[in-house]
N, C-alpha and C positions, 0 to 999 in steps of 0.2 A: 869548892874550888874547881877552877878548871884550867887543864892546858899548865903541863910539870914546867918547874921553872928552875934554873940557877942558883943554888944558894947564894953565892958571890952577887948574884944581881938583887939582891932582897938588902931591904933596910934591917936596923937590929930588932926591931919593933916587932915586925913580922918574920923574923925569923925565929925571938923567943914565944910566939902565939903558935907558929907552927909542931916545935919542939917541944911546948907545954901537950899541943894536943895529939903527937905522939903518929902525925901525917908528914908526907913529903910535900912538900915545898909546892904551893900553887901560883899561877901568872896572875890567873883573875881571882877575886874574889867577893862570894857577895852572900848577905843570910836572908833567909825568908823565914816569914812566920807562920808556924803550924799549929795546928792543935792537938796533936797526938806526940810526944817528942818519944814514946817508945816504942815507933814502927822504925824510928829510923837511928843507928848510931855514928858515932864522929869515925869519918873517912869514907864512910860506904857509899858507892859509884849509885847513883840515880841515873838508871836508863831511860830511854823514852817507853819502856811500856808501863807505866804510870799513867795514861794517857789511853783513851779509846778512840776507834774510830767515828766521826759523828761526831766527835767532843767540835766546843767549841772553844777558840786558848785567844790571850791577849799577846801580843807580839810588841816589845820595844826594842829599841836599839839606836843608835845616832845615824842620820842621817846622811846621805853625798854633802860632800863637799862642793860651794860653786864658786866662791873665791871670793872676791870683790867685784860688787855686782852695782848696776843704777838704780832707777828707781822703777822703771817700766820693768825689769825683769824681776827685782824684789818682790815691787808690792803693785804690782799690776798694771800702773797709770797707762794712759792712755796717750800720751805726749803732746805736743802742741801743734799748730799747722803746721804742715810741710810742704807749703807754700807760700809765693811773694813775697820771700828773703825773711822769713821770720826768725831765722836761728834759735829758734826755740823745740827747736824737735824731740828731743829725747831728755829735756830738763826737767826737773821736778815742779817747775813753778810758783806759785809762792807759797810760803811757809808760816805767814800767821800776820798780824797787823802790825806796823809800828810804831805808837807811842804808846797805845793805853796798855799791854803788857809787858809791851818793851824786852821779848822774848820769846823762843820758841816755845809752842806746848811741848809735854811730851808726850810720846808716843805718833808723833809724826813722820811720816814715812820718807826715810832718806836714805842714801847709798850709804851701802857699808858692806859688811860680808853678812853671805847668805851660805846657808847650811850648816853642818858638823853641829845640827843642836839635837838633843834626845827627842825620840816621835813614837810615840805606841798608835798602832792598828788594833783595834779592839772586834773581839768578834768573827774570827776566821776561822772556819771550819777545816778540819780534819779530814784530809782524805783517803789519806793512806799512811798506817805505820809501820814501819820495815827494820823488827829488834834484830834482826841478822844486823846489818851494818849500821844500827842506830840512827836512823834518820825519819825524819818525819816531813810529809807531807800537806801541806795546807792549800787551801781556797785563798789565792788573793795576792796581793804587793804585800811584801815586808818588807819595813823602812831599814837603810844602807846600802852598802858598796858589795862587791861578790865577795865570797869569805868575810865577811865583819861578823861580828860578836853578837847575838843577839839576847833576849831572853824570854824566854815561853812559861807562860803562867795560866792557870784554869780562868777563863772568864769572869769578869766581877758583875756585866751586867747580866741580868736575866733576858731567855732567849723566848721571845713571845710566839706562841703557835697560833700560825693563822687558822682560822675556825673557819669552816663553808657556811656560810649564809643564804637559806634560804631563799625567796625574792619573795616580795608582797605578794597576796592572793588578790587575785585580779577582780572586778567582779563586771559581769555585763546583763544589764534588763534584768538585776535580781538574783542571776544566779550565778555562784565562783566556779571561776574554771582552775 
């Protein structure tokens, strides 16, 4: 759990989970799965030095908000002329045939709202961890607003080292140089 909360603002649900497990009252909450369950017991604060420097972590979190959006800022179009009275500048244009389906597909790209959807960065290195004020420093964009809620977890993909390769052995009139 993180970030102490209100009893008065907790449903009953979470209030008997909290009281069963004998902790105060958390905002957030969320479980992960481990494979050791007796390095760690119920309530105990996880700092960031679980974490090294050099490490590489996966970062998610929800995204900005952009509100209701077109389709050129959506999903990229390219819009129509913006010449010789076209009034077709910033419209989606058309959306499928009709009689023989006699409907849109879906997954067609149209105005609606854009952002506030969950987005993980995978893969950001570690640059610096600071257990005095509990903060940690990463390589890169982490997805959301300033202060938003994130959550940082050990990489799931494997980090490939790049290897120096040699160059071909040249060879001139018989003999390699």
């Amino acid at each position: 759990g993180f970030c102490d909360a209100k009893e008065k603002k907790l449903t009953k649900p979470k209030k008997g989970y909290f009281t069963k497990q004998n902790v105060t009252p958390q905002k957030f909450l969320k479980e992960f799965r481990i494979d050791n369950t007796g390095d760690y017991t119920v309530g105990q604060e996880i700092k960031v030095d679980i974490f090294r420097e050099s490490d590489y972590v996966d970062i998610s979190g929800i995204t900005k908000g952009k509100g209701f959006t077109g389709v050129m800022k959506r999903w990229g179009y390219s819009g129509g002329k913006a010449s010789h009275g076209s009034m077709h500048h910033r419209a989606p244009g058309s959306i499928g045939a009709s009689s023989d389906p006699s409907r849109v597909y879906k997954g067609t790209g149209m105005p609606g709202h854009k952002g506030s959807s969950k987005a993980m960065v995978q893969k950001l290195k570690i640059i610096k961890i600071d257990p005095e004020n509990n903060l940690l420093m990463v390589k890169g964009a982490i997805p959301g607003a300033k202060n938003g809620l994130v959550l940082v977890k050990k990489t799931v993909k494997t980090i490939k080292i790049k290897k120096v390769k040699e160059g071909p052995v040249k060879k001139t009139k018989g003999k390699a140089k």
